[in-house]
PANU-722356 format. One record per residue (C-alpha): x, y, z. Coordinates in steps of 0.2 Angstrom, whole numbers, padded with zeros to 4 digits, always signed. Example, Ala and Ser with C-alpha at 12.3 -4.5 7.8 and 13.67 -1.06 7.14 Angstrom:
<rs>
+0062-0022+0039/+0068-0005+0036/
</rs>
This chain:
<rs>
+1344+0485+0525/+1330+0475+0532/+1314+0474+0525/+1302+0470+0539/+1296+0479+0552/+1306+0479+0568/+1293+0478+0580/+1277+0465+0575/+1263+0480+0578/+1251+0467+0578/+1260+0457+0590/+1263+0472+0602/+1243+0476+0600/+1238+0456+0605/+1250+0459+0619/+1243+0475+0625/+1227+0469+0623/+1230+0454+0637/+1239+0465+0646/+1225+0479+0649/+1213+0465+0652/+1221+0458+0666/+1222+0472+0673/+1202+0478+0670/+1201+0457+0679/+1213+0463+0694/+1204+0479+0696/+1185+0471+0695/+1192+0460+0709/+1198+0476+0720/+1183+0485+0720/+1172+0465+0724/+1183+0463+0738/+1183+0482+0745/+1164+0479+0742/+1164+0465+0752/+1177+0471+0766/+1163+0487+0767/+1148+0476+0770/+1155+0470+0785/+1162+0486+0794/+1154+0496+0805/+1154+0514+0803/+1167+0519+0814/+1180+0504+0807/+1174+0511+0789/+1178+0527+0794/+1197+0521+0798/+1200+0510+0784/+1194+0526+0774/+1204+0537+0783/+1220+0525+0781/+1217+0525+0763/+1218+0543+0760/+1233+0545+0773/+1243+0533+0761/+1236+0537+0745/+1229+0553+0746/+1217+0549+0731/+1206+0535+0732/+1204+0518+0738/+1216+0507+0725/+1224+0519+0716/+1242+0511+0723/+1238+0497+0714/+1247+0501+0700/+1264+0503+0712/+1262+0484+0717/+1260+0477+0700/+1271+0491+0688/+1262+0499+0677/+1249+0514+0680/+1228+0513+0678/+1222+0530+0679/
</rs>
C-alpha cells in the first residue's frame, strides 16, 4: 500500500501556476500586437481585418488562440 500521495498537489499547483502565467504573458502580447496592428489601419482595412476575425472565429479577436497552443483561456 503506498503511503504517499500519488500525485505531488504542490508540485501540480507550481506547475499550473507557470502554466497560467505564460499564457496571461502570450495573451498580454496578443492584445499589444492587435493594438499596434490597429494603429496603423485605416478604417476600411480595420473593417476587413474585423470582419475576417469574426468570419473565422465567430467570437472575438484571439479567442482561437487557445486552438494554436492546446489548451482553452475563456
Amino acid at each position: 500500500m503506498l503511503k504517499v500521495p500519488v500525485i505531488d498537489i504542490q508540485d501540480r499547483l507550481d506547475r499550473l501556476a507557470k502554466h497560467a502565467q505564460k499564457t496571461a504573458d502570450m495573451v498580454k502580447t496578443l492584445a499589444s500586437t492587435r493594438a499596434d496592428l490597429l494603429k496603423v489601419l485605416r478604417p476600411d482595412q480595420k473593417y476587413v481585418l474585423e470582419m475576417h476575425e469574426m468570419q473565422h472565429d465567430g467570437r472575438r479577436a484571439g479567442s482561437r488562440f487557445h486552438e494554436v497552443h492546446g489548451y482553452c483561456m475563456y
